[in-house]
KOLLO-353390 format. One line per field, with one value per atom (N, C-alpha, C): residue in one letter; chain; x, y, z; atom name; residue number from 1. Coordinates in nm, 2 decimals, padded with zeros to 4 digits. Layout:
N
r = [a_...] .
c = [A_...] .
c1 = [X_...] .
c2 = [Y_...] .
c3 = [Z_...] .
a = [CA_...] .
k = [NUM_...] .
***
This chain:
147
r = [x_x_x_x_x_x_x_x_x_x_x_x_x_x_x_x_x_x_x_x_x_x_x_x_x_x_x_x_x_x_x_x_x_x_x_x_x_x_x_x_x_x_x_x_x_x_x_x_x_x_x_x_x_x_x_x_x_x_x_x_x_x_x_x_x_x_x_x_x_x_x_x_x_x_x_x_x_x_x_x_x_x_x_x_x_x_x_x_x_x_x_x_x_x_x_x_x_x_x_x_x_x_x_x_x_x_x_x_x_x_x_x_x_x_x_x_x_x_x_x_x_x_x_x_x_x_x_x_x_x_x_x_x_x_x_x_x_x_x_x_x_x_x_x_x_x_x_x_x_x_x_x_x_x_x_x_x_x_x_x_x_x_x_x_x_x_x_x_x_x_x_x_x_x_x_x_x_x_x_x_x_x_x_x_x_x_x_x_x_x_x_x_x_x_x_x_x_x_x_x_x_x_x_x_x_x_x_x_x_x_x_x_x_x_x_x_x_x_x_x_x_x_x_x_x_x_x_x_x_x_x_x_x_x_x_x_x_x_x_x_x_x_x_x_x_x_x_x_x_x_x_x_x_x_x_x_x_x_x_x_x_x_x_x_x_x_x_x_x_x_x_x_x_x_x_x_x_x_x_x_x_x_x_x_x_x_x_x_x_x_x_x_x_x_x_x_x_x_x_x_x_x_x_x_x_x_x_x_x_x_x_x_x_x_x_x_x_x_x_x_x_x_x_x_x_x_x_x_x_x_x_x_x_x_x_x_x_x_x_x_x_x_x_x_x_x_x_x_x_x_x_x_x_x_x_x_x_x_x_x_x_x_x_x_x_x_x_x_x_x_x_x_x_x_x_x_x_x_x_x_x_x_x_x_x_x_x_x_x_x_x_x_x_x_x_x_x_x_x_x_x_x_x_x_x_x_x_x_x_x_x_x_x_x_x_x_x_x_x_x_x_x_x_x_x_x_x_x_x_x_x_x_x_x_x_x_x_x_x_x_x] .
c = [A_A_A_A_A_A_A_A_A_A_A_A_A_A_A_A_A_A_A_A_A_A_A_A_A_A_A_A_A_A_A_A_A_A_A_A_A_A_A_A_A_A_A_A_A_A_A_A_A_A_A_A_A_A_A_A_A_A_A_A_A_A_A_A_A_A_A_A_A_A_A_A_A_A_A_A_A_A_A_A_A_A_A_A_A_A_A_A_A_A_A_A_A_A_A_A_A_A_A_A_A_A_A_A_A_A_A_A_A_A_A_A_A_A_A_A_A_A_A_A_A_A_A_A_A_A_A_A_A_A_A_A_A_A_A_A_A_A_A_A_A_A_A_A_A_A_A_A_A_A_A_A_A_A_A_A_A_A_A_A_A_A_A_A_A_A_A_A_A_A_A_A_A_A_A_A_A_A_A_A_A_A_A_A_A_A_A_A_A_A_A_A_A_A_A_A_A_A_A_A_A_A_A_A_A_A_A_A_A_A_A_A_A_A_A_A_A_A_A_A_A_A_A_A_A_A_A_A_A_A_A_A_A_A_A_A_A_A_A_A_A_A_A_A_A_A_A_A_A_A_A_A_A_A_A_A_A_A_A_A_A_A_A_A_A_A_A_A_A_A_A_A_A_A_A_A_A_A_A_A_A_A_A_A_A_A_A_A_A_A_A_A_A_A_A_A_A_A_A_A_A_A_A_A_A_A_A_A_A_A_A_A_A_A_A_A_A_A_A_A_A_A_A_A_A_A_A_A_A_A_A_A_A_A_A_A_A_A_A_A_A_A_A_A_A_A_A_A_A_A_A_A_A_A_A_A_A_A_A_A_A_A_A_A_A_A_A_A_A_A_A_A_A_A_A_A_A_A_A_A_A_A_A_A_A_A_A_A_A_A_A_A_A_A_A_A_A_A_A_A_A_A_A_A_A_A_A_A_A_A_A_A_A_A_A_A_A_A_A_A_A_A_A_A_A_A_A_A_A_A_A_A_A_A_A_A_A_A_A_A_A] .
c1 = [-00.98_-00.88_-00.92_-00.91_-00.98_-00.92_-00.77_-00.65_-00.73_-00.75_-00.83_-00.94_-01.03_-01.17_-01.12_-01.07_-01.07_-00.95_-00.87_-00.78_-00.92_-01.01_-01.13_-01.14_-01.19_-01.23_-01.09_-00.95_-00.88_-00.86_-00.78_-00.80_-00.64_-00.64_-00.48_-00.40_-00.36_-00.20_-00.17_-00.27_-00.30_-00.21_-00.28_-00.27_-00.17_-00.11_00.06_00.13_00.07_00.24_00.22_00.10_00.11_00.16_00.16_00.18_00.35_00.43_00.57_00.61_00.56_00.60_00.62_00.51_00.47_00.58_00.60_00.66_00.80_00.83_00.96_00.97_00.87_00.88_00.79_00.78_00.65_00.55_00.44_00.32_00.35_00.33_00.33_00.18_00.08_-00.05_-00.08_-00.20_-00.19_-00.40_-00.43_-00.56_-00.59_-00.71_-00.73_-00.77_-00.85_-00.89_-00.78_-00.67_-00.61_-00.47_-00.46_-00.38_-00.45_-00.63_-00.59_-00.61_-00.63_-00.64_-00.47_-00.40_-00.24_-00.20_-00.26_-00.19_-00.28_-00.43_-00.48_-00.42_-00.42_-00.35_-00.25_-00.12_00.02_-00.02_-00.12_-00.12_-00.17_-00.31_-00.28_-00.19_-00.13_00.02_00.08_00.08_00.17_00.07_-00.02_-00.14_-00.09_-00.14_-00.15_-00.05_00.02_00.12_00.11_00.24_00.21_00.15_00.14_00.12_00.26_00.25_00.41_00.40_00.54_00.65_00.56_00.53_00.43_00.29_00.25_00.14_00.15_00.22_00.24_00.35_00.35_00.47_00.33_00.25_00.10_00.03_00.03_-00.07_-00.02_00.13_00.20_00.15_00.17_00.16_00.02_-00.10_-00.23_-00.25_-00.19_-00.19_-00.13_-00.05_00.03_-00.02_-00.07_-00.17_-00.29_-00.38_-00.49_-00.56_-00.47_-00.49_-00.49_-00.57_-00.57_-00.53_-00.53_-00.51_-00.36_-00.28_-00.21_-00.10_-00.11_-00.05_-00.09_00.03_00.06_-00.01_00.02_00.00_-00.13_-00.24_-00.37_-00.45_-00.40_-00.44_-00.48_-00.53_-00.60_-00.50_-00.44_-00.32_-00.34_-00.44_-00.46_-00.43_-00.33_-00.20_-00.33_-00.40_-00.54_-00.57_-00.62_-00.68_-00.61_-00.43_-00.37_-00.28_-00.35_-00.32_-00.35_-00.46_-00.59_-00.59_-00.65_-00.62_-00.76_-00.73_-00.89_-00.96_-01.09_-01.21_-01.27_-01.25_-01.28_-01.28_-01.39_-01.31_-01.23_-01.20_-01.09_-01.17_-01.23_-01.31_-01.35_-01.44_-01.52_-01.41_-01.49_-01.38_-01.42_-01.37_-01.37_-01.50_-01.54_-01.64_-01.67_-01.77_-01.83_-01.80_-01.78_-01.81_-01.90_-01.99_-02.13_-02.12_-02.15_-02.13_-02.25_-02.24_-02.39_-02.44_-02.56_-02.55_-02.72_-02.69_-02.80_-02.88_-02.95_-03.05_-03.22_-03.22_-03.40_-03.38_-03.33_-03.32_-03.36_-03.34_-03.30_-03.18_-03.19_-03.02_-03.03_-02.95_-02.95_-02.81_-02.82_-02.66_-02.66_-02.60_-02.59_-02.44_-02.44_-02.33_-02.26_-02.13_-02.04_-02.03_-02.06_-02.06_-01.95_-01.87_-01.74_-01.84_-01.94_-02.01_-02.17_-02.12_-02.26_-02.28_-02.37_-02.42_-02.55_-02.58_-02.70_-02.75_-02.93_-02.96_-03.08_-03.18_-03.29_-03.32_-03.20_-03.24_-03.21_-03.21_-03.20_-03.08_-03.03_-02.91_-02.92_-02.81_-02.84_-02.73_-02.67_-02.55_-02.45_-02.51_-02.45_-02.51_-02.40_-02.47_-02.60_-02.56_-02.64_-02.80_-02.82_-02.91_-03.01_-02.89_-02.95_-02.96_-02.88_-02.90_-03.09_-03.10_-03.23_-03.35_-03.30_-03.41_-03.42_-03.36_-03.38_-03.42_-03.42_-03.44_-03.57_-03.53_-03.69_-03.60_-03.50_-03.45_-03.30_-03.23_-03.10_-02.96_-02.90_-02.76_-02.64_-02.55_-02.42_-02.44_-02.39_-02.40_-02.26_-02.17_-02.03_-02.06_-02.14_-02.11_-02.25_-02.33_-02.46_-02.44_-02.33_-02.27_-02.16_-02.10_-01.95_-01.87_-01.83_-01.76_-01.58] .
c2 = [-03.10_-03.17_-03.20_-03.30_-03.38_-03.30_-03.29_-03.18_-03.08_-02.98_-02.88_-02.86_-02.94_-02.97_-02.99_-03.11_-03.13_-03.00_-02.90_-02.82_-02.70_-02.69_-02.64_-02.57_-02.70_-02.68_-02.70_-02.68_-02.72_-02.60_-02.60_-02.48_-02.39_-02.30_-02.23_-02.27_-02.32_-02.41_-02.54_-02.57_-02.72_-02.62_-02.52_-02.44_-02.38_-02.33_-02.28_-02.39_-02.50_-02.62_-02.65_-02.63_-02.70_-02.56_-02.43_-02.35_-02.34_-02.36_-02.36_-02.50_-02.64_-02.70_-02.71_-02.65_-02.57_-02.48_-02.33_-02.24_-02.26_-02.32_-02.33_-02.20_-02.17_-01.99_-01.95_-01.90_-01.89_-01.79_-01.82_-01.70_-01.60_-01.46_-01.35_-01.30_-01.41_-01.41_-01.51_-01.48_-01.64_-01.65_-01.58_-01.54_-01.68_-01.73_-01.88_-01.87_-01.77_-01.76_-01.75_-01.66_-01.66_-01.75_-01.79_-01.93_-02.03_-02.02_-02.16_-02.13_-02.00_-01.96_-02.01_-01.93_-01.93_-02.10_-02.15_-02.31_-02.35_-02.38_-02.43_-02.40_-02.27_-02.19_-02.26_-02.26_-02.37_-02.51_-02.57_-02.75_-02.75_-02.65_-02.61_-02.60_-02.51_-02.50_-02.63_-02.73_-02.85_-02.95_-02.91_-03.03_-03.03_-02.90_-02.86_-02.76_-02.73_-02.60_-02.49_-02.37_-02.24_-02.19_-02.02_-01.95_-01.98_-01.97_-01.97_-01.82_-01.80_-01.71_-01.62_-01.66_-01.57_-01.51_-01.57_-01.57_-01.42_-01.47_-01.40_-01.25_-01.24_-01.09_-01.02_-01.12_-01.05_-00.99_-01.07_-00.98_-00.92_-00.86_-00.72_-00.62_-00.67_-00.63_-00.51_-00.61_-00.55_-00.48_-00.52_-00.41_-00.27_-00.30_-00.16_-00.09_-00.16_-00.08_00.02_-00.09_-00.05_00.01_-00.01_-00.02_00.13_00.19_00.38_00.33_00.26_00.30_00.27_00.16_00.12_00.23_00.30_00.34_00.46_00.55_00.67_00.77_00.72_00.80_00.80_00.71_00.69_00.80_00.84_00.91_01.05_01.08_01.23_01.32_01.41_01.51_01.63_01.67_01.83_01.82_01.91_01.87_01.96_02.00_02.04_01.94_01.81_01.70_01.57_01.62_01.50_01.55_01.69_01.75_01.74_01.71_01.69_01.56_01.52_01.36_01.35_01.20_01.14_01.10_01.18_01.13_00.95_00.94_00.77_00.68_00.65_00.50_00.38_00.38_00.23_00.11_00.11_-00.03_-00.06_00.07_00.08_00.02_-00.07_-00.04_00.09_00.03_00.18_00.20_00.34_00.39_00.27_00.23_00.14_00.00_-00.05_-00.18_-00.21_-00.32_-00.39_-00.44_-00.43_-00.50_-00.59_-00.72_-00.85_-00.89_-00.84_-00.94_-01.00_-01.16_-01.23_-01.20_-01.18_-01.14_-01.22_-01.32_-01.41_-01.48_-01.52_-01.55_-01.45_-01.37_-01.25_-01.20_-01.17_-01.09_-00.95_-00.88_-00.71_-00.67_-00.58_-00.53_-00.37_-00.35_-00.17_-00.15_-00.02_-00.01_00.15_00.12_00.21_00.33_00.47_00.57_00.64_00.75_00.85_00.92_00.94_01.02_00.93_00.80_00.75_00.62_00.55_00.46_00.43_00.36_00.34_00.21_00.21_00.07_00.12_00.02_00.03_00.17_00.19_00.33_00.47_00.45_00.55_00.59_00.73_00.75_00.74_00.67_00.66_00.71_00.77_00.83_00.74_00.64_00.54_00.43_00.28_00.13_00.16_00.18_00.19_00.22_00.35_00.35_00.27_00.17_00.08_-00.02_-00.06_-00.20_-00.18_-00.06_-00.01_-00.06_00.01_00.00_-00.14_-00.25_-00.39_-00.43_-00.42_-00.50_-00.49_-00.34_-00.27_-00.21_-00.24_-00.24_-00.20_-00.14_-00.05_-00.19_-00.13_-00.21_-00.13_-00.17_-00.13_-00.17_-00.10_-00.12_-00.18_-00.14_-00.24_-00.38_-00.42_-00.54_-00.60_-00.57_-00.61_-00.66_-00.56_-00.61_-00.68_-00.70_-00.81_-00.76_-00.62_-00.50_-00.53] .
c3 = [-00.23_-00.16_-00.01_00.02_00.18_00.29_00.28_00.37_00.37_00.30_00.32_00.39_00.33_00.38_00.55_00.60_00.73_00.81_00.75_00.82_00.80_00.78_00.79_00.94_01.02_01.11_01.28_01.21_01.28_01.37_01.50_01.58_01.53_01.57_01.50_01.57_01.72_01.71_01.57_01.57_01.42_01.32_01.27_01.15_01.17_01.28_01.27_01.27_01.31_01.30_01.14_01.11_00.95_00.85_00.86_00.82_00.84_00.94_00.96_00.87_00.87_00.83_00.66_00.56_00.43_00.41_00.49_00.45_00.54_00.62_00.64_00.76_00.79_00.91_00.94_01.08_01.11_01.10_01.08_01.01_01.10_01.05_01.12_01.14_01.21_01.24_01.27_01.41_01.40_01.46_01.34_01.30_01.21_01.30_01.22_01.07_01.05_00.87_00.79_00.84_00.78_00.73_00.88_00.83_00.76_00.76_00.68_00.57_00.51_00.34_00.29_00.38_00.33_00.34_00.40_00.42_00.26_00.32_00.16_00.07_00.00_-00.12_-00.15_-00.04_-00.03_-00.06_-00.04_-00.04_-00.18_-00.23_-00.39_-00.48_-00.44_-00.52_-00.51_-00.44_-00.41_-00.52_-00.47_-00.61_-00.71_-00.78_-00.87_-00.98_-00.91_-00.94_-00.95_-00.95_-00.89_-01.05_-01.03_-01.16_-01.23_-01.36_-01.40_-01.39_-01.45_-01.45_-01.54_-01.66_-01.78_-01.74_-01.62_-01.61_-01.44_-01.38_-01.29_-01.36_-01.45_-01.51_-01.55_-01.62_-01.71_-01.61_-01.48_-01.37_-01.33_-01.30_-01.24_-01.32_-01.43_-01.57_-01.57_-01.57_-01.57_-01.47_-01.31_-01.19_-01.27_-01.26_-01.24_-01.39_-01.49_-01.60_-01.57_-01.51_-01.46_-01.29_-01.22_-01.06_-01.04_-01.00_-01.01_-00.85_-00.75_-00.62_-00.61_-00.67_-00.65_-00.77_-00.91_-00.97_-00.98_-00.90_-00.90_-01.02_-01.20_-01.33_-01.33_-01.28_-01.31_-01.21_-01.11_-01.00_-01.06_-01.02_-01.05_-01.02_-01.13_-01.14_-01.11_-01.01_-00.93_-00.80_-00.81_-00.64_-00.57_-00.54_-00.48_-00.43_-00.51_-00.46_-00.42_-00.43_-00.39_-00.24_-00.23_-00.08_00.03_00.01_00.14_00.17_00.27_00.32_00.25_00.20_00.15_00.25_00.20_00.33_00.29_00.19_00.13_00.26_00.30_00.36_00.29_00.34_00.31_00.26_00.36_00.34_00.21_00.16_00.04_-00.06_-00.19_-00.28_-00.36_-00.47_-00.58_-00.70_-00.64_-00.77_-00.88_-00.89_-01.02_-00.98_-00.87_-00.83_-00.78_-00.80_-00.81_-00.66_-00.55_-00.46_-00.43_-00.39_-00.39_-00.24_-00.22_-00.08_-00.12_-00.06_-00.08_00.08_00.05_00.22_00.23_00.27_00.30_00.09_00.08_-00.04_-00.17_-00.14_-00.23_-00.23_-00.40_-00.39_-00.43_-00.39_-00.34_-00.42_-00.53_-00.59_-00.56_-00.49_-00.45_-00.52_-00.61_-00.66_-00.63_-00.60_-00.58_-00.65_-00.58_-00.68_-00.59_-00.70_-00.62_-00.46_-00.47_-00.34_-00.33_-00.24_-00.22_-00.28_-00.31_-00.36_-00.45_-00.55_-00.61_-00.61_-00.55_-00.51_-00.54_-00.66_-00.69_-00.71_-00.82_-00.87_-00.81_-00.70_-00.57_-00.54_-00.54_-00.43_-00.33_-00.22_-00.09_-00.04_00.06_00.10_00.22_00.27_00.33_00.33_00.34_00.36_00.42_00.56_00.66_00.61_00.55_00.49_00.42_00.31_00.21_00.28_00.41_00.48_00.55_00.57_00.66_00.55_00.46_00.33_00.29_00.32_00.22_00.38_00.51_00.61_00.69_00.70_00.77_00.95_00.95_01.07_01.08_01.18_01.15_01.14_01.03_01.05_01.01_01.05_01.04_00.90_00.77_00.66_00.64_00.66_00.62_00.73_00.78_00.85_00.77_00.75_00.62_00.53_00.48_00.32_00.32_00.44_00.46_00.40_00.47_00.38_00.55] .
a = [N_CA_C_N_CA_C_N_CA_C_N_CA_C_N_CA_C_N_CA_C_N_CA_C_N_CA_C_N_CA_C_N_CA_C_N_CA_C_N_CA_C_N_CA_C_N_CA_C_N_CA_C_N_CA_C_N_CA_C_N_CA_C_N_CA_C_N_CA_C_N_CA_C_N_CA_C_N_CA_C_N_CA_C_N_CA_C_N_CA_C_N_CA_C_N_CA_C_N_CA_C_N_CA_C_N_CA_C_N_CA_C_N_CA_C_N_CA_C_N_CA_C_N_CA_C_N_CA_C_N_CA_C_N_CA_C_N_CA_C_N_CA_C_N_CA_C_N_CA_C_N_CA_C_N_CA_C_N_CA_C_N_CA_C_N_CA_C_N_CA_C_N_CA_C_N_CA_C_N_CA_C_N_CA_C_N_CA_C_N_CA_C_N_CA_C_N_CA_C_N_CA_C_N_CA_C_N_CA_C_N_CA_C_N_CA_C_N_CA_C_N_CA_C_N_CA_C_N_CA_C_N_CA_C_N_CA_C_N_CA_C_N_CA_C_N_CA_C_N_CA_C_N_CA_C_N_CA_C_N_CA_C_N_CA_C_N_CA_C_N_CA_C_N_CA_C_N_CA_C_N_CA_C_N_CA_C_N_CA_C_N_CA_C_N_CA_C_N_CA_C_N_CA_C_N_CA_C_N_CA_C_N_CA_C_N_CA_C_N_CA_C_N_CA_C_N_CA_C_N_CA_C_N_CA_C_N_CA_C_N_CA_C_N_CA_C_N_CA_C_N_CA_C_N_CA_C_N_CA_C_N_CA_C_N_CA_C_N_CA_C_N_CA_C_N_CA_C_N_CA_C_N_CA_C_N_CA_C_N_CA_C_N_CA_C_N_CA_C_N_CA_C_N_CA_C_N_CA_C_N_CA_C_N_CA_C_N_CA_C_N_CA_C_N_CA_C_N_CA_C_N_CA_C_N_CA_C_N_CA_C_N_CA_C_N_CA_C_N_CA_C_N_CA_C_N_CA_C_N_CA_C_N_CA_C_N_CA_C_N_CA_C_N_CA_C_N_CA_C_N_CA_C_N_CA_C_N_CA_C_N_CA_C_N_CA_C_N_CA_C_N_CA_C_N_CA_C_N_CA_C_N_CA_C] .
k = [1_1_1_2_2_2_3_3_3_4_4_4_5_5_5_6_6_6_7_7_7_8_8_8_9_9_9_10_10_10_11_11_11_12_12_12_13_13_13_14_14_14_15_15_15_16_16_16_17_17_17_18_18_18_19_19_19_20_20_20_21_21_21_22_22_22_23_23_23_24_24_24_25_25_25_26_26_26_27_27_27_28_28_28_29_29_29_30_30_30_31_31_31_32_32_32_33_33_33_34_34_34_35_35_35_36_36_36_37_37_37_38_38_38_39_39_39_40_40_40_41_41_41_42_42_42_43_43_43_44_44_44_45_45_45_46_46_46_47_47_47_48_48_48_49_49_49_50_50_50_51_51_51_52_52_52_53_53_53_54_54_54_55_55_55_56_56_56_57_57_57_58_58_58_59_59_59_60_60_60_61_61_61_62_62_62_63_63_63_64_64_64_65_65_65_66_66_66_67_67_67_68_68_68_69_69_69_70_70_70_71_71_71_72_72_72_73_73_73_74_74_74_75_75_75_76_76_76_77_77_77_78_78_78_79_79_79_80_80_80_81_81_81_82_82_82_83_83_83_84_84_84_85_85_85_86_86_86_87_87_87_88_88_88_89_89_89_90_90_90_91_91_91_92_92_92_93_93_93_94_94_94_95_95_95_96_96_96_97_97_97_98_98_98_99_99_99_100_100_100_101_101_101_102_102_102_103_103_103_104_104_104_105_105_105_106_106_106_107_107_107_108_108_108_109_109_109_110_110_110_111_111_111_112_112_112_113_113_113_114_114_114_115_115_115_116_116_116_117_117_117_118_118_118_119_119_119_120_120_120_121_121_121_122_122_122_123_123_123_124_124_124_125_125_125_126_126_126_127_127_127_128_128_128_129_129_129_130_130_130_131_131_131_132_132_132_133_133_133_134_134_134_135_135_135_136_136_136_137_137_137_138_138_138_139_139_139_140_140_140_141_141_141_142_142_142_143_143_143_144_144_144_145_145_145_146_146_146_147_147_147] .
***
């Protein structure tokens, strides 16, 4: 869609008058990425149409099946370990996700383990580490990996 493409590069007063005019109220951010995901998304919906009804009950549906962070029953049932604050970062997602970063035209999959990470076989105990090891030189490993 051309709207999109050119609200691209628009500055965020642009993207809050077009986001008030869409939603009828005004964004409670007025963070340019984010307004123009939420405006696109809306001019989408206006294209093309929203999820239906069946389709959006099926994905509450599979959340609240599967989501260990978001569903209480899935969570690990030792009041020991639901006592303590979790040392997890946030950022990280969750154990067994593949994370991709393409680096000098190579691609790099470091995958999520409960303590640490696995990248070319190797435990490593922080990004940082595995950003050092694919570069030759120190990085913030959540800003490497676009975490």
């Amino acid at each position: 869609m051309n709207e999109i493409i050119a609200l691209k590069n628009a500055d965020s007063k642009q993207l809050l008058e077009r986001y008030k005019k869409l939603f009828g109220e005004d964004a409670s951010s007025n963070h340019r990425l984010y307004l123009w995901r939420k405006v696109a998304y809306k001019l989408q919906e206006h294209e093309y149409g929203s999820m239906s009804a069946k389709a959006k009950n099926r994905l509450k549906a599979l959340v609240e099946e599967f989501d260990p962070i978001n569903n209480k029953a899935l969570r690990p049932a030792n009041p020991a370990v639901s006592q303590q604050p979790s040392i997890k970062d946030k950022r990280l997602p969750i154990p067994g996700t593949v994370i991709t970063k393409e680096y000098k035209n190579a691609k790099y999959q470091v995958k999520v383990l409960e303590k640490g990470f696995e990248y070319n076989g190797k435990i490593f105990k922080t990004l940082s580490a595995i950003a050092k090891e694919i570069t030759g030189s120190h990085w913030n490993g959540f800003l490497f990996f676009n975490l």
